[in-house]
C-alpha positions as a LaTeX table, in Angstrom:
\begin{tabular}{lrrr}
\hline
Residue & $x$ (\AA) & $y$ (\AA) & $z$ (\AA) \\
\hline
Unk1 & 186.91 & 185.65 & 104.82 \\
Unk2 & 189.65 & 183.85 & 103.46 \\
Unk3 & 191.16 & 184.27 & 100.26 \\
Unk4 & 193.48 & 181.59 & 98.73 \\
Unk5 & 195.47 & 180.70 & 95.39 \\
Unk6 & 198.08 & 182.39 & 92.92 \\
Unk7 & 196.13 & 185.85 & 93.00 \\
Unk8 & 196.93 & 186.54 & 96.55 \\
Unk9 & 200.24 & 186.51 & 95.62 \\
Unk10 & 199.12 & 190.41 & 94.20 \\
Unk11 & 199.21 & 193.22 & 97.13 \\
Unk12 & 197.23 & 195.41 & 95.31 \\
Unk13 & 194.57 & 192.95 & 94.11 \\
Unk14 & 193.83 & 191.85 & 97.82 \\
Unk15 & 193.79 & 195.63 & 98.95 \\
Unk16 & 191.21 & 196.06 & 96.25 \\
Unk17 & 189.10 & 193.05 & 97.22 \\
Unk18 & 189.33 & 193.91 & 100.74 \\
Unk19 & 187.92 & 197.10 & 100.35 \\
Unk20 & 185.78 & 196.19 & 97.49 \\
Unk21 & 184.30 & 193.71 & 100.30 \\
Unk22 & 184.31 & 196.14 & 102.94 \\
Unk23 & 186.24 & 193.53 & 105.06 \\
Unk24 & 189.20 & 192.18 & 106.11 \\
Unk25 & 190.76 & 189.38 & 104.35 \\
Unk26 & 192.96 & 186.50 & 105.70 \\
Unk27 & 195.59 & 185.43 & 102.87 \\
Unk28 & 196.47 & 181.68 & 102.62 \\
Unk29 & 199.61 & 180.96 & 102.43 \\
Unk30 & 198.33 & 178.31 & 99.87 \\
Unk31 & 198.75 & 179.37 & 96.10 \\
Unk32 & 197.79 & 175.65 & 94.71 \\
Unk33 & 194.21 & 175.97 & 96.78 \\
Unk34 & 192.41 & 174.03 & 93.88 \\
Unk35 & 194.86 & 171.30 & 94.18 \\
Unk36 & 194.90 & 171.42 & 97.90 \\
Unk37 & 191.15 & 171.42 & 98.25 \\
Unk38 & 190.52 & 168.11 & 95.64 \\
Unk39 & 193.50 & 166.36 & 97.77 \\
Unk40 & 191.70 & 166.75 & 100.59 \\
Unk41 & 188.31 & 165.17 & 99.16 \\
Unk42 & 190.71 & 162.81 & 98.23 \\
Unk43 & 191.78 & 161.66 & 101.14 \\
Unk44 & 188.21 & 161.60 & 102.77 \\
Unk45 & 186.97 & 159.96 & 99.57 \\
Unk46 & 189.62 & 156.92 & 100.48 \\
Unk47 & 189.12 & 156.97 & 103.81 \\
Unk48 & 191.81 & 158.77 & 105.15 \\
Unk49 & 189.78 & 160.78 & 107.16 \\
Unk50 & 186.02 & 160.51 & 108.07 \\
Unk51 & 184.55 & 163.73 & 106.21 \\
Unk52 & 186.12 & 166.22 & 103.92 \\
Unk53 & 185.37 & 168.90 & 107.18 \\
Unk54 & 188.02 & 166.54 & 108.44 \\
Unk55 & 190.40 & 166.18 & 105.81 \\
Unk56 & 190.01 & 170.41 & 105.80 \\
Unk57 & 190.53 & 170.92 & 109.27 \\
Unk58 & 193.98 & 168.52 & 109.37 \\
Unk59 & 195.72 & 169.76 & 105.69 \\
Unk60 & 194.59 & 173.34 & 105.99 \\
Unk61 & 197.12 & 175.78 & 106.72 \\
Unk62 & 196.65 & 178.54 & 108.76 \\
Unk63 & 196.24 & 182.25 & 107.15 \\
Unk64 & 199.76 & 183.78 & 106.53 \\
Unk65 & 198.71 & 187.66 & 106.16 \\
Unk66 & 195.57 & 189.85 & 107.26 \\
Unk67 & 194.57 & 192.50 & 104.76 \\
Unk68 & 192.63 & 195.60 & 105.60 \\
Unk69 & 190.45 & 197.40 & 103.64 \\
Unk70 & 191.55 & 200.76 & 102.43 \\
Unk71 & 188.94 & 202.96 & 104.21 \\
Unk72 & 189.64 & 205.78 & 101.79 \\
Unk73 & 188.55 & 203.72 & 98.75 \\
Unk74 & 185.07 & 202.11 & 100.36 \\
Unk75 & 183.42 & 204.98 & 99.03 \\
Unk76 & 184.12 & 205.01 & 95.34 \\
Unk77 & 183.80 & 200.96 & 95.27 \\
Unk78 & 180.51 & 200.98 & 96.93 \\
Unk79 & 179.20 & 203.63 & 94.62 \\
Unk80 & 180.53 & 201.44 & 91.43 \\
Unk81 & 179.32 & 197.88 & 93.18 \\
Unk82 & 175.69 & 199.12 & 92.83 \\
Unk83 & 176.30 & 200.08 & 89.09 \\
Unk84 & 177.42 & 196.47 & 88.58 \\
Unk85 & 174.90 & 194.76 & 90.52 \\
Unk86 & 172.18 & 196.86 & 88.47 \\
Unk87 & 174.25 & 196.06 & 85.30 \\
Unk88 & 174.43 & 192.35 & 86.35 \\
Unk89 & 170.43 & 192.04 & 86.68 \\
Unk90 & 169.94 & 193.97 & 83.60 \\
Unk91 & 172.43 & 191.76 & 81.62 \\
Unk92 & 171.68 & 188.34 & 83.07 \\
Unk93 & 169.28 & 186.73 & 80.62 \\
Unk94 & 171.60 & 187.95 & 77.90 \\
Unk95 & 174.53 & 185.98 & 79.48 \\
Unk96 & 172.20 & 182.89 & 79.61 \\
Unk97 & 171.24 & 183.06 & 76.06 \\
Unk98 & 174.70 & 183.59 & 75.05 \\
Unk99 & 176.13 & 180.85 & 77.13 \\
Unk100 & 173.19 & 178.34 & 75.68 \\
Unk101 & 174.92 & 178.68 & 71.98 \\
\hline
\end{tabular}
């Protein structure tokens, strides 16, 4: 998994996210990823290259970091990421209601 833009820019927050995910994570050396990814539909979009898989795979820089989870951690994140899943399915048509105001 790759993570990319200004947060990764945060040791903590990627150590958190890594073991929230129970994986590693490759860090992009890429802060502006937004700006980087509509540049390269961009450029397929004009013809520059032939897809935007393309345009990815020649202006897509290579990961600068690996980040481990913190195996110590897993526990207590796993425990509260099934709390929030069951609090996301018990909240969801709320969020829809609210958002349709």
């Amino acid at each position: 998994m790759i993570s990319a833009g200004g947060g990764t820019n945060s040791a903590l927050l990627m150590k958190i996210m890594a073991s929230v995910l129970e994986r590693p994570l490759f860090v992009s050396p890429v802060n502006e990823a937004a700006a980087l990814g509509a540049a390269m539909l961009a450029a397929s979009a004009i013809g520059w290259f032939a897809s935007a898989e393309d345009a990815a795979k020649a202006m897509a820089a290579a990961p600068a970091r690996r980040v481990d989870p913190d195996m110590t951690l897993v526990p207590a994140y796993r425990a509260r990421k099934a709390i929030y899943r069951d609090l996301y399915h018990a909240t969801r048509d709320i969020h829809a209601r609210l958002g349709a105001i």
